[in-house]
C-alpha positions as CSV (number, residue, x, y, z in Angstrom):
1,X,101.2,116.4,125.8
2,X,97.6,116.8,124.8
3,X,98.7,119.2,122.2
4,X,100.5,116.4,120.7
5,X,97.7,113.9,120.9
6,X,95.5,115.9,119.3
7,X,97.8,116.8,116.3
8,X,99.0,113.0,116.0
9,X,94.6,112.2,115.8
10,X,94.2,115.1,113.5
11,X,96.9,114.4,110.8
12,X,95.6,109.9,111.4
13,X,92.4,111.6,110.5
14,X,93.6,113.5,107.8
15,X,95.6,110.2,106.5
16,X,92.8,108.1,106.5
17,X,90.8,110.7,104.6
18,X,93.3,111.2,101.8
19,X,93.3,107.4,101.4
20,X,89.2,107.1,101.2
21,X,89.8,109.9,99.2
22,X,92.2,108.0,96.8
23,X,90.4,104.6,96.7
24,X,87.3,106.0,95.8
25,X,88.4,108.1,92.8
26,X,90.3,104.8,91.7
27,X,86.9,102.8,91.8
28,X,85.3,106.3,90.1
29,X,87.5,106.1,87.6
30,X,87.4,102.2,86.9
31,X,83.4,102.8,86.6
32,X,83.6,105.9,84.1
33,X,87.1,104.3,81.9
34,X,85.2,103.4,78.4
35,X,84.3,100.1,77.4
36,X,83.0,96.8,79.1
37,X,85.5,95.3,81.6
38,X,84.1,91.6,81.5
39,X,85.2,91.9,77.5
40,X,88.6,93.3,78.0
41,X,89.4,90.7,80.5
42,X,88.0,87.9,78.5
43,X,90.0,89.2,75.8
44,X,88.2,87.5,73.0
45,X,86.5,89.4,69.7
46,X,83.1,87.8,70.2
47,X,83.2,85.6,73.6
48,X,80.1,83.2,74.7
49,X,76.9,85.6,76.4
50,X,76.9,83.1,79.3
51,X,80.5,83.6,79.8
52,X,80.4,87.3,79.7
53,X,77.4,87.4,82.4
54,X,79.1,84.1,84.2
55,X,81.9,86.4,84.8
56,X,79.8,89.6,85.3
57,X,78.2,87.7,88.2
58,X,81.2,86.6,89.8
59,X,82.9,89.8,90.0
60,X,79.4,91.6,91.3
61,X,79.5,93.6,88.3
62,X,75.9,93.0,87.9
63,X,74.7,94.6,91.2
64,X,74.1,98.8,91.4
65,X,77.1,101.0,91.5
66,X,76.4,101.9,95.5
67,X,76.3,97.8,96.4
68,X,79.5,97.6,94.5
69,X,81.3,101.2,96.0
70,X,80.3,99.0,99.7
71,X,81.6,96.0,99.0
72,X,84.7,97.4,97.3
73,X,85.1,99.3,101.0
74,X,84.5,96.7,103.2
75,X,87.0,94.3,100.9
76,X,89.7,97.4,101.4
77,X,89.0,97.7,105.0
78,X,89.8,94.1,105.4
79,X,92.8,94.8,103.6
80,X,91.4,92.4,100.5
81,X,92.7,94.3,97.3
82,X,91.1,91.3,95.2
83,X,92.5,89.2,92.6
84,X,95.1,89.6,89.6
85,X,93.3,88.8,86.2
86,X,96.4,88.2,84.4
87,X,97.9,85.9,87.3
88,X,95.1,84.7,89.4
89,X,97.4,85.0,92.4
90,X,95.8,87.8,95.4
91,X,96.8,91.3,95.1
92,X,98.1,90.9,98.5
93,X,100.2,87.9,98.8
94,X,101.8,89.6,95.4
95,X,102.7,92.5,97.3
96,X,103.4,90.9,100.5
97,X,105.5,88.5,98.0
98,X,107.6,91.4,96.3
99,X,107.7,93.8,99.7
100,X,111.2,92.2,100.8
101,X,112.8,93.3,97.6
102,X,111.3,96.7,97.4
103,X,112.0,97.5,100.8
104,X,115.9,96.0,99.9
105,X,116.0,98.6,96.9
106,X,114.5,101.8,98.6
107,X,116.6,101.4,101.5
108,X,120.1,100.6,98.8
109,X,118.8,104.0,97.1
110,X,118.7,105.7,100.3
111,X,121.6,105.1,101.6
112,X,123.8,105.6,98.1
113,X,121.5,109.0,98.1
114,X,123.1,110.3,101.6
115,X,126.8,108.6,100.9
116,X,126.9,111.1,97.9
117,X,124.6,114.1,99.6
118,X,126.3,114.1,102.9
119,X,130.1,115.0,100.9
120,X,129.1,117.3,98.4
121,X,126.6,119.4,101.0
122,X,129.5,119.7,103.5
123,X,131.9,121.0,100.3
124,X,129.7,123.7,99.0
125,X,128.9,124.8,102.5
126,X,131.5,127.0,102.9
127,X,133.0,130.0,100.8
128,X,133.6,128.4,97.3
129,X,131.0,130.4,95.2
130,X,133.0,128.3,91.9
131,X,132.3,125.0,93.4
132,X,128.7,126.0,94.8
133,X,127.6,126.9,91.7
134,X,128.6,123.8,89.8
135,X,126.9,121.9,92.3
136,X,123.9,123.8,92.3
137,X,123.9,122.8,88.6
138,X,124.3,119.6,89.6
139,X,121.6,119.7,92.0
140,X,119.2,121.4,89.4
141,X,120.1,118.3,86.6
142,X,119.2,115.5,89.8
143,X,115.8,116.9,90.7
144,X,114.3,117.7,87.7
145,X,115.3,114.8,85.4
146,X,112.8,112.0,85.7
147,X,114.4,108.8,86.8
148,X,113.1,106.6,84.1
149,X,115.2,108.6,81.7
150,X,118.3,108.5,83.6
151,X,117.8,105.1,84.4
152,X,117.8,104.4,80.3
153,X,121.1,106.6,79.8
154,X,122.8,104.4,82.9
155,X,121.6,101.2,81.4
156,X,122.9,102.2,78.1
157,X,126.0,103.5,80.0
158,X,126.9,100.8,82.0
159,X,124.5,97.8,81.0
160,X,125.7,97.9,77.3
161,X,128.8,99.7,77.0
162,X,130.7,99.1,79.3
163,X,129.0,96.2,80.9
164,X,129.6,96.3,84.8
165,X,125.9,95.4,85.9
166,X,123.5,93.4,84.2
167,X,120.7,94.6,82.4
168,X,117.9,92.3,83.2
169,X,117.7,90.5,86.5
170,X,120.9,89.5,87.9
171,X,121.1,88.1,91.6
172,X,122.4,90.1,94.6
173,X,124.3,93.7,94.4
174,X,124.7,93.1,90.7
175,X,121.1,93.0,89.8
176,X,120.1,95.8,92.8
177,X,122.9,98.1,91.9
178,X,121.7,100.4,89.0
179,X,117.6,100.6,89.6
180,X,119.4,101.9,93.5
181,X,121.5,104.0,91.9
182,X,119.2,105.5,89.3
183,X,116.6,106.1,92.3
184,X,119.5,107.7,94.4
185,X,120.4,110.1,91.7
186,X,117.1,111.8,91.9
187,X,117.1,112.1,95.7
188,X,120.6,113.5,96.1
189,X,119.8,117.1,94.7
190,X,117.0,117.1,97.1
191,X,119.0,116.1,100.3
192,X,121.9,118.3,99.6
193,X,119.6,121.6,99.5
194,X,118.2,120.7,102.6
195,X,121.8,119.7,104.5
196,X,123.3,123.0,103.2
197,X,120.0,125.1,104.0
């Protein structure tokens, strides 16, 4: 039992490192990216001095690089991930917002992933080297074909042609069905290796 405990604290540890680990080569990288933030935002060729520094001031871009690494921690800590520039809505009540649907999607993916693993691991199981190796092909094609291209070909497929899902949008299964299916393709090559194995 206190084997347990102390791998359960070691791999929190470990989590929480990986994720200070993560968020600070993000605000690394935001620091050393080229160019002058405040501008890009802004947006315009030339825009107003007093705007550019208005705005500098208000995002604490005008403080030294170790005030803003602290603040930028103690904002995350609190679970604060700021504000989006392009909607001026909080980071956090966007993903809060959206969470349902995501959550909706990844568990549709999931469960298509195993309806179509479960079957195909249980028929190549046995002695039928013919059918083994065709799904091993199969298998093969799934894992290492990045979804975003299969998810073109089945939009193309059965968006366009032959029109049995929508391609933008869409409310309920209709508009869930293919990004589910698309994610499920790449997980069922995965999941059958491991059932057989």
């Amino acid at each position: 039992m206190i084997r347990l405990f102390g791998e359960v604290v070691r791999r929190l540890l470990i989590g929480v490192l990986v994720v200070f680990g993560a968020a600070s080569a993000g605000f690394l990288a935001m620091r050393l990216a080229p160019g002058d933030p405040v501008r890009t935002m802004l947006g315009a060729s030339q825009p107003e001095p007093e705007l550019v520094e208005s705005l500098r001031h208000t995002l604490g871009l005008d403080e030294p690089v170790s005030v803003q690494y602290g603040w930028f921690l103690l904002r995350l800590v609190q679970g604060d991930l700021g504000t989006s520039y392009q909607l001026q809505r909080s980071v956090s009540g966007l993903i809060a917002e959206h969470l349902p649907w995501t959550l909706a999607l990844g568990t549709t993916a999931l469960v298509l992933a195993l309806c179509m693993a479960v079957p195909l691991a249980v028929a190549t199981a046995g002695r039928r080297p013919v059918l083994r190796r065709i799904a091993s092909l199969f298998e093969l094609v799934t894992i290492s074909t990045p979804s975003f291209w299969v998810g073109i070909l089945l939009l193309g497929l059965l968006s366009f042609r032959w029109q049995l899902v929508p391609a933008v949008g869409g409310a309920g299964i209709g508009g869930l069905l293919l990004p589910a299916f698309t994610l499920a393709l790449s997980l069922v090559g995965v999941f059958v290796q491991v059932m057989r194995a």
